[in-house]
MITORPA-580820 format. One record per residue (C-alpha): z, x, y; residue in three letters; residue number from 1. Coordinates in Angstrom, 1 decimal. Layout:
> z_x_y_residuo_num
> Z_X_Y_ALA_NUM
...
***
This chain:
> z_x_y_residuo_num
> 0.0_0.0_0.0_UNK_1
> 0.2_3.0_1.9_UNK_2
> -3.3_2.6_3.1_UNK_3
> -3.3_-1.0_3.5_UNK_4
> -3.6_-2.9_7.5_UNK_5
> -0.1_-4.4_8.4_UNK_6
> -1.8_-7.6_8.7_UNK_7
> -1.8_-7.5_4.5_UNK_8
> 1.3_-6.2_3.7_UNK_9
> 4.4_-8.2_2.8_UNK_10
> 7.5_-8.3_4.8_UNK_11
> 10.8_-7.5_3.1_UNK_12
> 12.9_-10.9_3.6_UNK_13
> 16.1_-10.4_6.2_UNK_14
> 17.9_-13.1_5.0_UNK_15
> 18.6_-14.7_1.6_UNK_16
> 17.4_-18.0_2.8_UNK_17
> 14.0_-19.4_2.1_UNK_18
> 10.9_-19.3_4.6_UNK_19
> 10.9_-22.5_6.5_UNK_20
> 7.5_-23.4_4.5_UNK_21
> 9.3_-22.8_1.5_UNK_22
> 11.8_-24.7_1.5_UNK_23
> 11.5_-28.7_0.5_UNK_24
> 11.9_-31.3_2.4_UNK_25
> 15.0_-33.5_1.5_UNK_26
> 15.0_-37.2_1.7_UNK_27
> 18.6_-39.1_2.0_UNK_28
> 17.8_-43.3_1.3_UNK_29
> 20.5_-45.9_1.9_UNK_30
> 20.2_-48.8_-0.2_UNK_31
> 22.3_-51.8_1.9_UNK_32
> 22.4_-55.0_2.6_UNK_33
> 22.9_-56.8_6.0_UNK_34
> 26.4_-57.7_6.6_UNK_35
> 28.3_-54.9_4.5_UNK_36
> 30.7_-53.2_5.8_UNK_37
> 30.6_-50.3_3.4_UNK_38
> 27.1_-50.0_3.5_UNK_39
> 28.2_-49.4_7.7_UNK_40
> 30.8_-46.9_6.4_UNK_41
> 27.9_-45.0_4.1_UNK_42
> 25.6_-44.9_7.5_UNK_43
> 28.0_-43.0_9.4_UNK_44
> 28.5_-40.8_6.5_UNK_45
> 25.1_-40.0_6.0_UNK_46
> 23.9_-40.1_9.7_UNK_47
> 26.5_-37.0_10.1_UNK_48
> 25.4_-35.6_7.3_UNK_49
> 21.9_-35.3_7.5_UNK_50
> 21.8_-34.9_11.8_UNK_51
> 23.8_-31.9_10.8_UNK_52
> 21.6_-30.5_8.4_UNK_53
> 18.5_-31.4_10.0_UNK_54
> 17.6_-33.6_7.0_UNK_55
> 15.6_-36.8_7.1_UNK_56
> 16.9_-40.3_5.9_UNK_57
> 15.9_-44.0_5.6_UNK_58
> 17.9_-47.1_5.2_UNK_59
> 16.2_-49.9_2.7_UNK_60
> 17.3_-53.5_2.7_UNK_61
> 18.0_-54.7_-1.1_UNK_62
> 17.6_-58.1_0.0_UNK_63
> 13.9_-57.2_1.1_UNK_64
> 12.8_-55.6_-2.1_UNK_65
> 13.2_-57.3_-5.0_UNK_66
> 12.8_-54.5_-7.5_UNK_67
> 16.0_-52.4_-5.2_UNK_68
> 18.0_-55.4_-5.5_UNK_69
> 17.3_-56.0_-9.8_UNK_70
> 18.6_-52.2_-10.4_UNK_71
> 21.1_-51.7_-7.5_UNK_72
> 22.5_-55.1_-6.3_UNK_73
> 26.0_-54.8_-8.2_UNK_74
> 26.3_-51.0_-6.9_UNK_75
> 25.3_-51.3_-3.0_UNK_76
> 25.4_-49.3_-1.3_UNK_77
> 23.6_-46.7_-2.9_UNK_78
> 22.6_-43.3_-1.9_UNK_79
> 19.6_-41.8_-3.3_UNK_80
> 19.0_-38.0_-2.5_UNK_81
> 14.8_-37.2_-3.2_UNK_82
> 15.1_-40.5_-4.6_UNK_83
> 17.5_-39.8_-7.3_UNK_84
> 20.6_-41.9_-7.7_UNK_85
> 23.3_-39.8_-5.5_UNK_86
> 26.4_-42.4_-5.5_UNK_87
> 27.4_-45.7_-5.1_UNK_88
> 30.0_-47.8_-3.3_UNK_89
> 31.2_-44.7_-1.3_UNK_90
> 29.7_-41.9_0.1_UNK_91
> 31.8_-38.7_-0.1_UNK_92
> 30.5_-36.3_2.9_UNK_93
> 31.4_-33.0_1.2_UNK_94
> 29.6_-34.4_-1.8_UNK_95
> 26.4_-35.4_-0.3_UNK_96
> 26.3_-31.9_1.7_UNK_97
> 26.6_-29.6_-1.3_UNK_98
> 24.1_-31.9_-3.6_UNK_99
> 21.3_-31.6_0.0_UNK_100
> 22.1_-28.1_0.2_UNK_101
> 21.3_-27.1_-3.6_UNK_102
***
């Protein structure tokens, strides 16, 4: 590589974190129903959560989508992280940030 244009060669990583393009993008979905008050409580939760890791979220209404309210409607709310079944009922902040930051 000795010969080779900078332009080609690789840079030795300074950190141990991933390039910015590398790294996934995370999705946080809140399954809730109008009316709920601890499907309010999960919001605040995972607002936090996510506005401090600079991870994106989405709230879904199970009474809008009836295949959502089949699976979940005994559970709600429910947090899916990449669209995976996180939790349910409660939403544990020190949880939800380790399993976003794995």
């Amino acid at each position: 590589m000795a010969g080779m244009s900078p332009i080609f060669r690789r840079k030795p990583a300074t950190s141990g974190e991933a390039p910015a393009a590398a790294r996934r993008e995370r999705l946080v979905t809140l399954v809730r129903k109008p009316g709920c008050h601890l499907c309010d409580d999960a919001q605040i939760v995972i607002e936090k959560v996510c506005a401090d890791l600079g991870v994106s979220w989405e709230r879904k209404d199970i009474t809008q989508d009836e295949e959502l309210h089949d699976k979940y409607w005994e559970q709600i709310p429910v947090v899916l992280v990449d669209g995976e079944q996180h939790t349910f009922w409660r939403v544990d902040e020190d949880r939800l940030r380790k399993a976003l930051a794995g």
